[in-house]
N, C-alpha and C positions, 0 to 999 in steps of 0.2 A: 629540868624543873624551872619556872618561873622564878624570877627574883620579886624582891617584896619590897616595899619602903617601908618607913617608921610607923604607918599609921595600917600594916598588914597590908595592904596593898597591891597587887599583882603591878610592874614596870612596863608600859610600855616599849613590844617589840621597835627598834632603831632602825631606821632606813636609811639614814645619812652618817653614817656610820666611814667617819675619811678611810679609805683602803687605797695602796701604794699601787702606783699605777705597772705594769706590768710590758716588760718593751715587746715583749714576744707577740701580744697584742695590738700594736700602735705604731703607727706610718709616721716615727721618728729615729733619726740617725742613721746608721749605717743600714737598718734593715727601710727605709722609707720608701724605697721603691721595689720591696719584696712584697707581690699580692699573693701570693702562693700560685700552682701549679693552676696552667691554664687549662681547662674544663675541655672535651672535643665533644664534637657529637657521635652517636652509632656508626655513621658512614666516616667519620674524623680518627674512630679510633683503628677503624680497618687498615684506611689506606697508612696511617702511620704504623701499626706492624706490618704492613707488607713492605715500605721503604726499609724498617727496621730488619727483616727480614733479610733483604737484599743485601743488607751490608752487613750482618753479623755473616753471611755467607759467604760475601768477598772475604770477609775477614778468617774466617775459619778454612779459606781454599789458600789464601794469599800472605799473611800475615805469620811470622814466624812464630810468636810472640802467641797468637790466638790458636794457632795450630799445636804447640807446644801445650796449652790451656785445656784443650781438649781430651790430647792425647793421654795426661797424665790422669788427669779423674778416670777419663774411660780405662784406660790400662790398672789403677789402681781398685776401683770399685765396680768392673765385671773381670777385666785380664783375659784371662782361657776361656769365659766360662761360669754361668750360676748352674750348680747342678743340686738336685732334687736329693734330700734324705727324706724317706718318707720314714714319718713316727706316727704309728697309729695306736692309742690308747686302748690297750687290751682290754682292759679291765671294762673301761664305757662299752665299747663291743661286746663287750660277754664271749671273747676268746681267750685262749690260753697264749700268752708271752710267745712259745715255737711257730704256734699260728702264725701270730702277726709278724713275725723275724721272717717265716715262708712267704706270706702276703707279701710283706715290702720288699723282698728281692724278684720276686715276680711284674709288681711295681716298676724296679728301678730297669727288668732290662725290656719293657715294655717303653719306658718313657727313652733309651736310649736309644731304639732302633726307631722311633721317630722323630727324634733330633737330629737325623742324619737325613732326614726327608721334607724338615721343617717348611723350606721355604717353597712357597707356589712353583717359582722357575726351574729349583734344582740346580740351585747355584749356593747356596749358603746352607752351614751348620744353624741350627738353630741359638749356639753360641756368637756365631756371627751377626744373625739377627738381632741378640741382645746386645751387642758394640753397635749396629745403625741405628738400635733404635737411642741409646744415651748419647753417641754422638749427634745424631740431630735434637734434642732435646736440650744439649747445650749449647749446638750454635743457634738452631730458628725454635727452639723453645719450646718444643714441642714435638712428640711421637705420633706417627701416624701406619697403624699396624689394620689391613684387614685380614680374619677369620673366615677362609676359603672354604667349604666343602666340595669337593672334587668329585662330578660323577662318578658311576662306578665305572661304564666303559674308558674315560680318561683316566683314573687310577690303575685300572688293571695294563690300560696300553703304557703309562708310566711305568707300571713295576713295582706301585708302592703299595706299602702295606698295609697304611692309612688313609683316608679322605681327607682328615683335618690338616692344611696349611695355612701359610701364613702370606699374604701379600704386603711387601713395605712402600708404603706411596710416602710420594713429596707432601712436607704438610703446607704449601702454597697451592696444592690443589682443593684445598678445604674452603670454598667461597660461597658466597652468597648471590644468587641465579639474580640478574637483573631486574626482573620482572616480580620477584618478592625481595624487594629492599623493604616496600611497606607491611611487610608483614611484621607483627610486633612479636610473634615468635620463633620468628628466624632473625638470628644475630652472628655473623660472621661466620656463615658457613654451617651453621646450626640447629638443627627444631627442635625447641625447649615447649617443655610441656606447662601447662600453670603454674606447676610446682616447682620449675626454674629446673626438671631434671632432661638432660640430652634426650632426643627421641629420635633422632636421626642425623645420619649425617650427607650436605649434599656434594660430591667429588665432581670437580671440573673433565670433563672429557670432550672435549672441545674436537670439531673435525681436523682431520687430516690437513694439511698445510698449514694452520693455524699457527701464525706465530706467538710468542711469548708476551710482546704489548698487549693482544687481547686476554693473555692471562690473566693479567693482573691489571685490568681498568674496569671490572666487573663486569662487562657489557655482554660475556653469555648468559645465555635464556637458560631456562629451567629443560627443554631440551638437549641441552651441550651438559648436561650433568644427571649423574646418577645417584639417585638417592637410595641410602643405606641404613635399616635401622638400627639403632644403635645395639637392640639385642634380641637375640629370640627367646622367648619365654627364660630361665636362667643361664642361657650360654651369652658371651659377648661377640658380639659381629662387627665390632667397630674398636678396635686399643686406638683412644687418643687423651695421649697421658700430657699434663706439663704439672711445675710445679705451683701450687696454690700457694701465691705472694699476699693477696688482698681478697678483699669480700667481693663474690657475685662477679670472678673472673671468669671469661667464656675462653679463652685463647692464652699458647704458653710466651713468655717473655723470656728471649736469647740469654741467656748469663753474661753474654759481655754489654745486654742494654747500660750497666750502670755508669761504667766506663770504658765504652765504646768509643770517646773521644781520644782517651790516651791512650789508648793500643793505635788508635789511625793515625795521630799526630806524633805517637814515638816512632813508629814504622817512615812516617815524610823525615823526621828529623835525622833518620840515620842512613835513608837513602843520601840524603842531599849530602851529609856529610860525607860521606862513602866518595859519593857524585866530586865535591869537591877536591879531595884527595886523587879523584883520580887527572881530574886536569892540572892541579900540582902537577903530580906526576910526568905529564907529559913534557913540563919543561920547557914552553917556549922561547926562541928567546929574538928579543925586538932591536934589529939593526937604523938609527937615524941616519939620515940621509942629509948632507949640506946642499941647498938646492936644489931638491930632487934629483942630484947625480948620483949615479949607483960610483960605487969605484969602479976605477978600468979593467983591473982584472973580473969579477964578478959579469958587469958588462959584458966583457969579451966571452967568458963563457956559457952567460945565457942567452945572448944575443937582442939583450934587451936596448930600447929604444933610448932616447930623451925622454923623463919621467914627467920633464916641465909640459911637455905636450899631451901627458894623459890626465883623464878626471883623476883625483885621488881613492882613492880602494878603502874599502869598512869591509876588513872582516872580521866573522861572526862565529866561524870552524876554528876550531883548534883539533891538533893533532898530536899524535910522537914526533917528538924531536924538530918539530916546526922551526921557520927561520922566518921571521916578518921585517919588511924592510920599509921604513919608517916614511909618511910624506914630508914636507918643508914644515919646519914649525912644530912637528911633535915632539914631543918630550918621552923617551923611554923608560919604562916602568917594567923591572924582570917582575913575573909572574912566582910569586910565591903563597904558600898556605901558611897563616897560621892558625889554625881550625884544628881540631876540636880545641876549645878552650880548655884552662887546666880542672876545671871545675865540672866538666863535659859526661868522664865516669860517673862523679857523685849524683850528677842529675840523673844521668840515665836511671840507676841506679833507686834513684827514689821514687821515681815515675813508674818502675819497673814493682818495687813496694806495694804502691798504691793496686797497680792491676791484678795483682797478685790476692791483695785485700777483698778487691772486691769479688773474686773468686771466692774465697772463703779458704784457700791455702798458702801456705806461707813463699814466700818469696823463695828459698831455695830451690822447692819444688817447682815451680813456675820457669824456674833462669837456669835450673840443673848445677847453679854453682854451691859448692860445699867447703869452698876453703875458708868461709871465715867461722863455721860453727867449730863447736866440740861435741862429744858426746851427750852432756844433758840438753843445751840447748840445741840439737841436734834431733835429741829426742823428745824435749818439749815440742818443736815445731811440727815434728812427724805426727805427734799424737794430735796436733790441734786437725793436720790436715786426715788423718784419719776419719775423724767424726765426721769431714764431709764425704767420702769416700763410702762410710760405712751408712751415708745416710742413702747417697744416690743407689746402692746395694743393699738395701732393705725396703727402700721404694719402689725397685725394678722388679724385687721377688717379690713384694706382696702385689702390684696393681697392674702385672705382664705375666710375670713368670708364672705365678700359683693360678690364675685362672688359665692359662692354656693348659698349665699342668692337669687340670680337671678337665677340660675337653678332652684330652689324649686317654684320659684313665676313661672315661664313660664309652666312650667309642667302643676301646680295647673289649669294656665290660660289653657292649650290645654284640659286637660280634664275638662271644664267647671264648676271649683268650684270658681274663682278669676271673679267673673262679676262688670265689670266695669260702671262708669254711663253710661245712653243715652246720646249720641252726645261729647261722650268726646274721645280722639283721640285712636289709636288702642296698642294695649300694645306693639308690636314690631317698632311700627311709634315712641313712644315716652317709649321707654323700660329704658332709661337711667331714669327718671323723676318718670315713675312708681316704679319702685326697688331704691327710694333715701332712706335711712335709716341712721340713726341715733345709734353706737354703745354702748350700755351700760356695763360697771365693776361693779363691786361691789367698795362700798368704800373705801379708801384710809384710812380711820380710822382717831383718834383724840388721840393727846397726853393729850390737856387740851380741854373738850367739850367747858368746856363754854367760853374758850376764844376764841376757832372756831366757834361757834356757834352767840356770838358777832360779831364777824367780819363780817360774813355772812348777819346779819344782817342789820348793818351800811354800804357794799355793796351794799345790796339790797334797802336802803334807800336813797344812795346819785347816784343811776341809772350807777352803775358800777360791775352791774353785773344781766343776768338775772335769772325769777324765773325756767326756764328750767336748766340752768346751777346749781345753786342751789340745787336743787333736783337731779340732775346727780352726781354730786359730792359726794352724798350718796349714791350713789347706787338705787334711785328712778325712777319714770316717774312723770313727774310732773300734764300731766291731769287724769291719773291714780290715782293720790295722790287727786288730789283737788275730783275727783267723790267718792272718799271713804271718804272723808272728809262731800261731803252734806249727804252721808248717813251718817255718824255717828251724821250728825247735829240733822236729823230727830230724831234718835234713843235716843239721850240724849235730846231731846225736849220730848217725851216721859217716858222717865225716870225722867223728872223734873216734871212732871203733876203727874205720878206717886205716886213718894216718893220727895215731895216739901222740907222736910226739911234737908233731905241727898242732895238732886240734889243741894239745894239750898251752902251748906258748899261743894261741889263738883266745883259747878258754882265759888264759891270764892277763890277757894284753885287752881283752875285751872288760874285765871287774875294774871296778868305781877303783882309780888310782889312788895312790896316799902318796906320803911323803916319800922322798927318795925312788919314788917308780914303783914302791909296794900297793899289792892291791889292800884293800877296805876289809877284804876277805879271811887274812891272813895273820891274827891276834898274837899267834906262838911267833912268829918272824918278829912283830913288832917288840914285842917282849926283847928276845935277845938282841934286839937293838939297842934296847933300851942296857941292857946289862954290859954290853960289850963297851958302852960308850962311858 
């Protein structure tokens, strides 16, 4: 609302209005020669992730430190293995619950007998395939999966039982053909449509001898590459996944770009140290000389000359157990370390923090060391590093996993092994609904079973949590679990008819224990416990 003066008045609006100047804006003190982040052009920002490229690779082949980084996301957030629970919504289909329970196990040994055939070559599980493709997506930043269809005479001479594989290319082969640099919708390997969406991709296939400098200087033609479009009507022909950091990104960025210096410059700093230690080690030790005469005995037995007659000697080798004998006028200095400084752990150490950080998990996890935690923060850190764990494995099953998972089932469906009920709607009418699946990890593991296990429990009691999730969280199916559970009922009802008096101390050694080794079961025992005492 307007303000008014005495006389009703509407104020005029104030333009000079003094406002407190603000540093974060203005090229004074400490920030004064901060202009912010230097701008590159299209061709600027290429060749800077392909150097980038280069050394997140050294580093993830070379680096312990980076390789460790790798391993522990990858092994935490795929491990074994994403494997498919398909849940298909009965009720949306217009089938009965046993249907869809028949449907999804038909499903599931459809999509396992081509996970065994996954990869174009015939070398990898299609679980294997999901550990290349997140390990290249955190060193060079990016997945690069082609969606094969295999003739039928090369499927049949294979042996396979599907056409649909998977080809994993380097994602340094994804460039931009020299001769469309100026094209404004090609950008690093790319053909974007108006609408900023991928429409193809073009793959470096460079002839035969061709070294790797022509790789990466851009200077193949659009002939030395094949172009791929990126889908065919709804199936994908091209998986090239990275993570979306900023707006109107074309290309993925390494996880260790942020601090890429301190994983290169802690890995120099502990060579060198290492390095120094070891010529310590070796001890040498430096003899003077009064007038460059050797002593007589030494002399006599190496049959050396007058030293005053030779040029004086710079050496530059050390070795084990070396003996240097000194010219006129040196001064000897025994060779000793006193390196690492005492301060030397805490650095490492922090530096070690920081890379850690910039991962997005905690330092234990990164250095494998656990002796300075306890249980909660222990478990505080595990659950921070979780969330990244569970992000990179709900990203791999929604934008890899579940659309291949839908190629495998449609196939299945045209060559008539996926038969669906009578009167239930057509797979391509309701294809979203048919291919619903449900991603499974392997466990996240337990630092104290039984106090995860408790909890689980008292969850599942006060109806804040289900028994799917429960058993997901280990690495389970849960109607998978409960059908091997009536079998194993039978089987130990049998075993107890059997041998009555082992089943029977089996039967009791198995009930929820109580105090004193009594089971839970057992109220009249507990009683005359209670009386006797």
């Amino acid at each position: 609302m307007p303000l008014f003066d005495a006389a009703g008045r509407p104020l005029p609006a104030s333009r000079d209005i003094p406002r407190a100047s603000r540093d974060a804006g203005a090229f004074r003190g400490s920030l004064s020669g901060w202009r912010g982040p230097q701008v590159s052009s299209r061709l600027g920002v290429a060749r800077e992730r392909e150097v980038m490229q280069r050394r997140a690779a050294d580093l993830a082949a070379n680096d312990w430190a980076a390789n460790a980084t790798v391993d522990t996301i990858t092994g935490n957030a795929v491990g074994t293995g994403l494997l498919p629970k398909p849940a298909l919504p009965a009720e949306r289909l217009g089938i009965a619950p046993e249907q869809a329970r028949a449907v999804s196990a038909d499903m599931e040994w459809i999509f396992a007998a081509w996970m065994r055939e996954a990869d174009v070559r015939g070398r990898c599980h299609f679980f294997d395939l999901q550990t290349l493709g997140l390990r290249s997506v955190l060193a060079l930043g990016e997945l690069l999966h082609v969606a094969v269809m295999l003739p039928e005479a090369e499927r049949r001479a294979c042996g396979r039982r599907y056409s649909l594989a998977l080809q994993a290319l380097s994602p340094t082969r994804l460039q931009t053909p020299a001769d469309l640099s100026a094209d404004p919708l090609v950008r690093d390997g790319i053909r974007f449509t108006e609408w900023g969406r991928p429409a193809g991709y073009y793959i470096a296939c460079p002839p035969a001898g061709t070294g790797d400098t022509t790789m990466t200087t851009a200077t193949l033609f659009s002939s030395d590459f094949r172009y791929l479009p990126a889908r065919c009507g709804h199936r994908r022909n091209v998986f090239h996944l990275f993570r979306m950091e900023e707006d109107e990104q074309d290309r993925g960025v390494s996880t260790f770009a942020k601090a890429i210096g301190l994983f290169r410059n802690l890995s120099d700093v502990l060579h060198f140290e290492l390095f120094a230690q070891v010529i310590a080690a070796s001890f040498p030790v430096f003899i003077a000389t009064e007038e460059g005469q050797l002593p007589g005995g030494v002399q006599e037995a190496f049959g050396a000359r007058d030293r005053r007659d030779e040029p004086p000697q710079y050496l530059q080798k050390i070795e084990e157990g070396q003996i240097w004998y000194g010219e006129p006028n040196q001064k000897p200095y025994v060779l000793e370390s006193k390196r690492p400084s005492a301060n030397f752990a805490t650095f490492v150490e922090i530096v070690q923090r920081g890379m850690a950080a910039a991962q997005g998990i905690p330092y234990e996890s990164l250095t494998k060391d656990f002796s300075k935690t306890n249980y909660s923060s222990m478990r505080a850190a595990l659950n921070e590093a979780w969330k990244v764990y569970n992000f990179y494995r709900q990203w791999l099953a929604r934008d890899y996993c579940q659309p291949v998972y839908e190629m495998v089932l449609e196939e299945a469906f045209l060559r008539g092994e996926l038969a669906l009920p009578p009167g239930a709607p057509d797979f391509y009418e309701a294809r979203e609904l048919w291919c619903n699946a449900d991603w499974i990890g392997p466990a996240r593991g337990f630092i104290d079973p039984v106090k995860e296990v408790s909890a689980t429990v008292l969850a599942l009691e006060n109806r804040l949590m289900t028994y799917g999730e429960a058993w997901a969280q280990r690495g389970g199916d849960f109607e998978e679990g409960m059908e091997t559970l009536l079998l194993e009922s039978a089987l130990l009802r049998r075993v107890r008819e059997a041998i009555p008096g082992r089943a029977a101390g089996s039967e009791a050694a198995a009930a929820t224990p109580g105090r004193g080794g009594q089971t839970a079961n057992a109220p009249e025992q507990r009683e005359e416990e209670k009386v006797d005492g």
